[in-house]
C-alpha positions in Angstrom: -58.7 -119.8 108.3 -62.0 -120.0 106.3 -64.5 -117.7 106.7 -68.4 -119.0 105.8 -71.3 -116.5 106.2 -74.3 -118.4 107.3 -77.5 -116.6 108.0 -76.4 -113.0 107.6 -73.1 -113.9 109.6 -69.7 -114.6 109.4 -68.1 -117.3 110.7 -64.6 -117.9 111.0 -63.4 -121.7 110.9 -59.8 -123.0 110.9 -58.9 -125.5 108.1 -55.6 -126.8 109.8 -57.5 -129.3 111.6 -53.9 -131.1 113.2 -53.2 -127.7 114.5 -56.7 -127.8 116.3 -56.6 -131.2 118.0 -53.6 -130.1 119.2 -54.9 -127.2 120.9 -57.4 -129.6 122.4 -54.8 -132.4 123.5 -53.3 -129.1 125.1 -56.4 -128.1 127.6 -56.5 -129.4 131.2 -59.6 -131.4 131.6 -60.1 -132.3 135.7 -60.9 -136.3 135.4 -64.1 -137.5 137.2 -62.0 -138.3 140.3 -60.7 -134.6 140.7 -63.9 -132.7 140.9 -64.9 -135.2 143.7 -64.4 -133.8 147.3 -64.0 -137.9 148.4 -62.4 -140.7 147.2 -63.3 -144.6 147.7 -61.4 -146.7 149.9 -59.5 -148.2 146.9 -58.9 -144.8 145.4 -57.0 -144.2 149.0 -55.2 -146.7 149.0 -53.2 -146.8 145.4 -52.7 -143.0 146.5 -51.4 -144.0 149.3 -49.6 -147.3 148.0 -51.0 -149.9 150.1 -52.9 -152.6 149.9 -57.1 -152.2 150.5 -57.3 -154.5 152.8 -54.7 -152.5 155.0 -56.6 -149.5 154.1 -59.9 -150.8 155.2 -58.7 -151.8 158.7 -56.6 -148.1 158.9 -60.2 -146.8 158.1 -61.6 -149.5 160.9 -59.1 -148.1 163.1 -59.6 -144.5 162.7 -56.0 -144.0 161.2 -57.9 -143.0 157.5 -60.6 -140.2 158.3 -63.6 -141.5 156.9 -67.5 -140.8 156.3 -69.7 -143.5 155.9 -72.9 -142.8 153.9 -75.3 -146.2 153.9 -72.7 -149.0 153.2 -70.2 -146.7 151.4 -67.2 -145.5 152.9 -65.8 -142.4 151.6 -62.6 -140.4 152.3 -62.7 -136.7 152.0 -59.8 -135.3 150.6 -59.2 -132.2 152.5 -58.8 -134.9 155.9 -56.5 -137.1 154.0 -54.5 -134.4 152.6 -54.5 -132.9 156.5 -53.0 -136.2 157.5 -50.6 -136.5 155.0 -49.7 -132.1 155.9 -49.8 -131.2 152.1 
């Protein structure tokens, strides 16, 4: 550790900078796709490990719960984990 004092202040910095990014690697950062409450058709479907052409015509058929905004069709997580009962 390094201390600098830097206005009237001391700061405290660390100099082992591999020990740092390692603390960083370490943190759980939610990816784009996890803070979303839907998912895409596609997104469903390599969950679900078919192809998105079946999903499209599960979603078609009601099978998938779905919500269509405009021309998007979106799948909201809490249905499709209902469906699957995790």
């Amino acid at each position: 550790m390094e201390n600098v004092q830097l206005m009237n202040t001391e700061y405290e910095f660390s100099t082992n900078i591999e020990a740092e990014v390692e603390n960083i690697e370490k943190m759980k950062i939610p990816s784009p796709t996890q803070l979303c409450l839907t998912l895409t058709v596609e997104e469903t479907a390599e969950i679900l490990g078919v192809s998105r052409t079946f999903a499209y015509e599960a979603v078609r058929r009601g099978d998938i719960p779905s919500v269509r905004i405009g021309r998007r069709i979106l799948i909201p997580k809490v249905a499709l984990e209902r469906l699957l009962g995790t």
